[in-house]
C-alpha positions as CSV (number, residue, x, y, z in Angstrom):
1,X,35.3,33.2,132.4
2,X,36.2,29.6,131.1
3,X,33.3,27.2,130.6
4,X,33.9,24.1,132.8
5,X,33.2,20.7,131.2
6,X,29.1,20.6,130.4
7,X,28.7,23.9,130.2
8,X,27.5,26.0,127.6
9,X,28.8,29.1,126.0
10,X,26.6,31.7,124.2
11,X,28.6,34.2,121.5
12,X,26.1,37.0,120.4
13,X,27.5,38.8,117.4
14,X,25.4,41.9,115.9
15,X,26.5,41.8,112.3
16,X,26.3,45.5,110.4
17,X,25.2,44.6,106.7
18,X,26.3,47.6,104.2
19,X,24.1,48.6,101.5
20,X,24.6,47.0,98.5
21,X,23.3,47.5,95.1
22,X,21.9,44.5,92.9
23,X,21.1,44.4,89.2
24,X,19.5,41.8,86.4
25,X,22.8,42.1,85.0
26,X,25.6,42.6,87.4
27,X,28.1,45.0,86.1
28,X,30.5,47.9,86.8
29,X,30.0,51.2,87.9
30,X,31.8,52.3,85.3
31,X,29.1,49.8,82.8
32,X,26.5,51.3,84.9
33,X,27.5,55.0,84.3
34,X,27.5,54.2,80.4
35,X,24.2,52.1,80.5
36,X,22.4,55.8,82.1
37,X,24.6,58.2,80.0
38,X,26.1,59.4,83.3
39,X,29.6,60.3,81.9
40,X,30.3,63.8,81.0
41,X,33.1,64.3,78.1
42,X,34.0,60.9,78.2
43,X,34.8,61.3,82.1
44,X,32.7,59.0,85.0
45,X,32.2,61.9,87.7
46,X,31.1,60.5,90.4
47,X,31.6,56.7,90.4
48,X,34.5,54.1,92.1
49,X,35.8,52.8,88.8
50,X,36.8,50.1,90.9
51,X,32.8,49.2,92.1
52,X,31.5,46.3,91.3
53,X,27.1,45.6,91.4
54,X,26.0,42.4,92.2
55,X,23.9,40.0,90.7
56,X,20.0,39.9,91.6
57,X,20.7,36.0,91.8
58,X,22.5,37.0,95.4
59,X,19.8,39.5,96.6
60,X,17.7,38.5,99.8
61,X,15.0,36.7,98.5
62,X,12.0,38.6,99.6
63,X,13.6,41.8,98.0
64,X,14.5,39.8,94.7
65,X,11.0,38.1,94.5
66,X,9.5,41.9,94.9
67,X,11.9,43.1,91.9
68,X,11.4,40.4,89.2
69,X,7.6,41.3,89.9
70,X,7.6,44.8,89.3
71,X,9.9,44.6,86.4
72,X,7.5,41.8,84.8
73,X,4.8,44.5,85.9
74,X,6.6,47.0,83.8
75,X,7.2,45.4,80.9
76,X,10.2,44.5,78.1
77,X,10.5,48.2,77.4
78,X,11.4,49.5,80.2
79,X,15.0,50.2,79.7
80,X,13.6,52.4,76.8
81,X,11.1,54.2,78.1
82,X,11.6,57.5,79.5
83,X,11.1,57.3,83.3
84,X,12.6,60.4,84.8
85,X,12.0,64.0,82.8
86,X,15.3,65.8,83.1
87,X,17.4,68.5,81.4
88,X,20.0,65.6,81.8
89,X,18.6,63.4,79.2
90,X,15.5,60.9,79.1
91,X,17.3,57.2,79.8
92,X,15.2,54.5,80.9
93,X,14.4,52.8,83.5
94,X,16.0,49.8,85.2
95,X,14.6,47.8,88.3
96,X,17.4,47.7,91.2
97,X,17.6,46.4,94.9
98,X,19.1,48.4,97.7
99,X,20.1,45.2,100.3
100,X,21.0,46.3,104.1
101,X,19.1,50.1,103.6
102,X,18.8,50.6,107.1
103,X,16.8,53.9,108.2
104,X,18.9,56.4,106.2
105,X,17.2,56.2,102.5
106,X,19.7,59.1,101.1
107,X,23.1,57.1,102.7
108,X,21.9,54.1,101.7
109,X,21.5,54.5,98.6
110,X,24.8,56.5,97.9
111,X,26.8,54.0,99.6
112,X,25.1,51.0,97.4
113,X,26.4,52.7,94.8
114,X,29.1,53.1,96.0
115,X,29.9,57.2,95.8
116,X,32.6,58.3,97.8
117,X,31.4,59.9,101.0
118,X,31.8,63.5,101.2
119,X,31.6,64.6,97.9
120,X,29.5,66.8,96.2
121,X,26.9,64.1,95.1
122,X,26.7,63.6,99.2
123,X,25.5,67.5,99.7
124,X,23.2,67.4,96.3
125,X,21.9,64.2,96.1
126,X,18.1,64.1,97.0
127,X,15.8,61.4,98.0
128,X,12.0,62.0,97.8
């Protein structure tokens, strides 16, 4: 119904925030993909050439306070240093946000990324 004169009208609206990825440098996927040697043959096989990553600068600030620490924490190097020990290769490491997460770690993090759903990185991928 209407309001009548004086009377006040309440809207509630529940707003659904998507994951979204944030960087110290906001880039491409495609920049991304190169930056972590994720290409194979010259050929990006898993990302949205069309993605774009934000800028930390526009994370919540909570999250981006929590970021800048630990990448103070872990020094200038750390896009040099080996962090994960693969057969893939031994690229560095890079401090990221995941915005809007929700309760599914795995979806969230896929969809921040911004990897088509369904695909085989949605069966494989792993989060421990």
């Amino acid at each position: 119904p209407e309001p009548t004169s004086g009377e006040a009208l309440v809207l509630t609206a529940v707003l659904a925030e998507e994951p979204a990825l944030y960087l110290f440098q906001a880039c491409s996927a495609i920049e991304l993909a190169e930056r972590h040697s994720l290409t194979s043959s010259g050929r990006y096989f898993f990302v949205d050439p069309q993605a774009q990553y934000r800028d930390l600068g526009e994370a919540p600030g909570e999250a981006r306070k929590l970021a800048e620490g630990l990448r103070d924490a872990c020094g200038p190097d750390l896009a040099t240093e080996q962090v994960v020990l693969n057969s893939e290769g031994g690229d560095g490491g890079e401090v990221v946000v995941i915005a809007g997460a929700g309760d599914d770690a795995k979806g969230a993090c896929l969809k921040a990324l911004m990897i088509p759903e369904g695909g085989q990185f949605w069966t494989a991928a792993n989060v421990e």
